[in-house]
C-alpha angles and dihedrals in degrees: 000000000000096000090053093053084045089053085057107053102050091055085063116115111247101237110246114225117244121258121213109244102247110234089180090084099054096041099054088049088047092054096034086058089046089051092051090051089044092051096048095043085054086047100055101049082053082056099051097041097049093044099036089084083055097047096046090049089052082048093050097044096050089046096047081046088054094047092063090048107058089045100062104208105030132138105170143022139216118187119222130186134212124250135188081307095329139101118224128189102243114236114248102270100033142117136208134183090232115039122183115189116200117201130214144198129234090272093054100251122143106254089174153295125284098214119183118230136182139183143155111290126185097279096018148315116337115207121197142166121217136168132256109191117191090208091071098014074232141134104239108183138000135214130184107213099183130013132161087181108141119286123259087015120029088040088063086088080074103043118017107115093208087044090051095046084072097083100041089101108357114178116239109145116161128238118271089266097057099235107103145012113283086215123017115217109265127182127232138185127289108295099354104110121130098156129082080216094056127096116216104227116220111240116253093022103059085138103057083039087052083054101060094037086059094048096052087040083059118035091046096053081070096025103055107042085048087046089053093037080056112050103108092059105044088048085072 
């Protein structure tokens, strides 16, 4: 009988003694992440400050590129702002909202005004620059100066020679009155256009044509009748 107890006892598990569970683990990996967050967060905000100069002079010159583009014939620039109805030349320095660029020729006549532009494309939002010249009430050139449309489709609005021929001499005349275009810029289907007013759209990327069609619908329904109001002024 006393072996048996015996027996017993000695198949007993020896109580472990309990470890306290160790925080300090856990803490230091909580705060080193934190550190390293905190670091690249630091880090990134460096990145941006000491690049963002860079990055707004890359900005200026392809504008200022662009601007001479749009407007065929152009050898200089002045930049003017609208005001309560007016247009006003911008002092050197200085920055608008709204900017208009008039272009002239060597022998300082207006050949036409660089006007910004921007809309919702199909992946976001789609700026341009086109120009509009007086002497035909007419859009004479076209430029897309930021774009995220798909690639190989959508980025035809960019590149595609037919698609671009559209705003060689783009109809956009104003009512008798002076108040609104006589015939806003519409889109059509791919070579069907009769009118000097239509946009042929580029097959397999109607939305990203649609895009531009709408901005330009837009933008010149407020741009044109200001640019003719102000004639006067931007002549010189």
């Amino acid at each position: 009988m006393a072996q048996a107890t015996g027996d017993m006892e000695n198949n007993q598990q020896t109580p472990q003694p309990i470890i306290p569970e160790d925080t300090t683990t856990g803490t230091t990996m909580v705060l080193t992440m934190g550190l390293i967050g905190l670091a690249c967060a630091i880090l990134i905000v460096l990145t941006y400050q000491s690049t963002q100069a860079t990055i707004e002079e890359n900005k200026a010159r392809f504008l200022e590129k662009a601007i001479f583009e749009v407007l065929p014939n152009t050898t200089g620039k002045v930049t003017y702002a609208a005001e309560h109805g007016a247009l006003g030349q911008m002092p050197a320095g200085k920055q608008a909202e709204m900017e208009y660029y008039a272009g002239y020729n060597d022998r300082q006549q207006l050949t036409g005004i660089a006007i910004p532009a921007e809309g919702p494309g199909f992946q976001d939002i789609v700026r341009i620059l086109y120009g509009y010249a007086p002497a035909c009430r007419c859009i004479v050139g076209m430029k897309v100066l930021e774009s995220k449309e798909t690639p190989g489709l959508g980025t035809k609005i960019e590149t595609d020679p037919v698609f671009l021929k559209n705003f060689e001499t783009l109809d956009v005349r104003l009512t008798p009155d002076g108040n609104a275009i006589a015939n806003p810029i519409v889109l059509v289907k791919p070579r069907q256009k009769e009118n000097p007013w239509e946009i042929d759209a580029i097959s397999g990327a109607t939305i990203s044509s649609q895009a531009i069609a709408d901005i330009l619908q837009a933008s010149t329904a407020d741009a044109v009748p200001l640019i003719e109001k102000n004639l006067d002024t931007l002549t010189r």
